[in-house]
C-alpha positions as CSV (number, residue, x, y, z in Angstrom):
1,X,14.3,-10.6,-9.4
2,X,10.8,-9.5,-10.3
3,X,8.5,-7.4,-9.5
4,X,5.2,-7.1,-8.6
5,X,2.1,-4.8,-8.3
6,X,0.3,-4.3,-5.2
7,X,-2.8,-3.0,-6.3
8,X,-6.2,-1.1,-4.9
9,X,-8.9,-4.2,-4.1
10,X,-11.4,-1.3,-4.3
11,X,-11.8,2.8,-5.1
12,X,-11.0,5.4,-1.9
13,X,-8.9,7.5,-0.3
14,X,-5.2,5.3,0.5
15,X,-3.7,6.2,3.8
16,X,0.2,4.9,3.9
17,X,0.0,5.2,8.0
18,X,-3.1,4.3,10.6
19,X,-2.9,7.6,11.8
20,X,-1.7,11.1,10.5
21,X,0.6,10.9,13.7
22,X,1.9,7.3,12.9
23,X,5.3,6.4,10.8
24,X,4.3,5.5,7.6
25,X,3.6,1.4,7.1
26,X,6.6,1.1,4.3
27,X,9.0,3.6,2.5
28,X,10.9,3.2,-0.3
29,X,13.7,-0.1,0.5
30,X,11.4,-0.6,3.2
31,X,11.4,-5.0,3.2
32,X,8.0,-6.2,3.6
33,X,6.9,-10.1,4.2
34,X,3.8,-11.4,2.6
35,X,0.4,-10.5,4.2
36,X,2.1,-7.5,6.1
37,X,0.1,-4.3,6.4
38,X,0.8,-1.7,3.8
39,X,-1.9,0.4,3.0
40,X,-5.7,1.5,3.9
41,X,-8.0,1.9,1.8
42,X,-10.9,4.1,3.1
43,X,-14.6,4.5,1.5
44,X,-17.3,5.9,3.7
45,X,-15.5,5.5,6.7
46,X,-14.9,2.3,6.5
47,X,-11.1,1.2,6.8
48,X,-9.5,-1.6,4.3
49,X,-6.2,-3.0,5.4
50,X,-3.6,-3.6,2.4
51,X,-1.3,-6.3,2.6
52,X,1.2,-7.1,0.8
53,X,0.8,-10.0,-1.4
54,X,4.8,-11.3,-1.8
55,X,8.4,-10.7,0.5
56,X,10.6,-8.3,-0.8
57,X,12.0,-5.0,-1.2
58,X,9.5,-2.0,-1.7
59,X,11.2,-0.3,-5.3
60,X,8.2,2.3,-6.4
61,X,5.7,4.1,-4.1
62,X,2.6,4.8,-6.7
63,X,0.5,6.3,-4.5
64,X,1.0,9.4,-1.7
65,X,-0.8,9.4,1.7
66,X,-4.5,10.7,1.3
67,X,-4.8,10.3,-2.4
68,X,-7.9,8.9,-4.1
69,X,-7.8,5.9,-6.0
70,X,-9.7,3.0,-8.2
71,X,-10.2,0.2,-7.9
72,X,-6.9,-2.2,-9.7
73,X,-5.3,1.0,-9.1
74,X,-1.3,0.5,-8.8
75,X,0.0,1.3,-5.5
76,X,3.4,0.5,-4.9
77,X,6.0,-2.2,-6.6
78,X,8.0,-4.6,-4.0
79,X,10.9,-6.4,-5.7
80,X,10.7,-10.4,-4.9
C-alpha cells in the first residue's frame, strides 16, 4: 500500500468544504477516486478546486478548514 501526497498547486487560504454550511469534501477513512474534489484553494477571491490525484483511503488530514498555505504545501495523504 502506499501513500501519497496531495499537495497545494498554489499559496491561499484551503477550504475542506464549498461552503461553511456544507459537510466537509473528505474526513479521515473517507475513500476518494481519482480526480474527485477535495479541497479549494482560494487567493483573491478566486476559488481552486483540489482533486485528488489517486483512489484510496484518506490516512492524514495536513491541513484544517481556513488555514493558509504554500504552494507544494502537504495537504492530506490518501492510502492507494
Amino acid at each position: 500500500m502506499a501513500l501519497h501526497d496531495i499537495v497545494s498547486p498554489l499559496p491561499g487560504t484551503f477550504y475542506r468544504r464549498p461552503s461553511p454550511e456544507a459537510e466537509y469534501y473528505v474526513a479521515i477513512d473517507s475513500a476518494v477516486q481519482a480526480g474527485a474534489v477535495i479541497g479549494l484553494v482560494e487567493v483573491m477571491k478566486q476559488f481552486t478546486e483540489i482533486e485528488a490525484s489517486v483512489s484510496g483511503r484518506v490516512t492524514e488530514l495536513l491541513v484544517e478548514d481556513g488555514e493558509p498555505v504554500d504552494a507544494g504545501q502537504v495537504l492530506m495523504r490518501v492510502e492507494e
